[in-house]
C-alpha positions in Angstrom: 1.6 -64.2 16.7 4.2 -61.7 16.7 7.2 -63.3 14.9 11.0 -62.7 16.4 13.7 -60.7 14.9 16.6 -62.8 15.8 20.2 -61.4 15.3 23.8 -62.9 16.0 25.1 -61.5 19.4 21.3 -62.3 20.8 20.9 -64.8 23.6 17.9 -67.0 23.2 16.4 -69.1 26.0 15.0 -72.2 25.2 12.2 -74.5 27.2 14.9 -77.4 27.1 18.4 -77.0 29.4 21.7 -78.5 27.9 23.1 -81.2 29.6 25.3 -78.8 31.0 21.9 -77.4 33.3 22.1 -74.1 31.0 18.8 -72.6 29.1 20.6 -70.0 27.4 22.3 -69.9 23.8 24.2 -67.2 22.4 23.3 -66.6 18.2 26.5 -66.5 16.5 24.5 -66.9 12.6 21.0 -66.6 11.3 19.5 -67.8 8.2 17.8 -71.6 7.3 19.8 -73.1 10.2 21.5 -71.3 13.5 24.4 -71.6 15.0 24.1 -71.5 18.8 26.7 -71.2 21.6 25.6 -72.6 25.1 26.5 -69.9 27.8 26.9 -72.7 30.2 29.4 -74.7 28.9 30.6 -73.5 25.4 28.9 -76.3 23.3 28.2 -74.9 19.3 25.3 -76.8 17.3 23.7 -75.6 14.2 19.8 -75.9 14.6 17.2 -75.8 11.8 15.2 -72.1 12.3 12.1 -73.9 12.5 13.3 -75.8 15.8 14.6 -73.3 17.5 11.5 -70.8 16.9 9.0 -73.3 18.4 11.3 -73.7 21.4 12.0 -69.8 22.3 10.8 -68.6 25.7 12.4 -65.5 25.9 14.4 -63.7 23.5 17.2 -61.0 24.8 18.7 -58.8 22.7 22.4 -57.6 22.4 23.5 -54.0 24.1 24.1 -51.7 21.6 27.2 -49.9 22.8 
């Protein structure tokens, strides 16, 4: 399996929704543990890297501009 390249600026969507009914999460940091920003509702967490590889779906990466 083909393993992610995740950087901060990504948006990650996740097989769970937030309470908030979003699926999407913004990266804002990399490394052991991520910190994710719900684009439904503004909620951060930090997230071991482990967890939030087995729950990816989809992976979109930033514009470049």
């Amino acid at each position: 399996m083909e393993r992610l390249n995740y950087e901060p600026g990504d948006v990650v969507r996740l097989k769970k929704p937030h309470p908030c009914g979003s699926y999407e999460w913004e990266i804002l940091r990399v490394g052991m543990d991520f910190r994710l920003k719900c684009t439904g509702c503004g909620h951060m967490i930090m997230v071991p890297r482990k967890t939030v590889e087995k729950s990816t779906k989809e992976l979109k990466k930033k514009e470049k501009s």
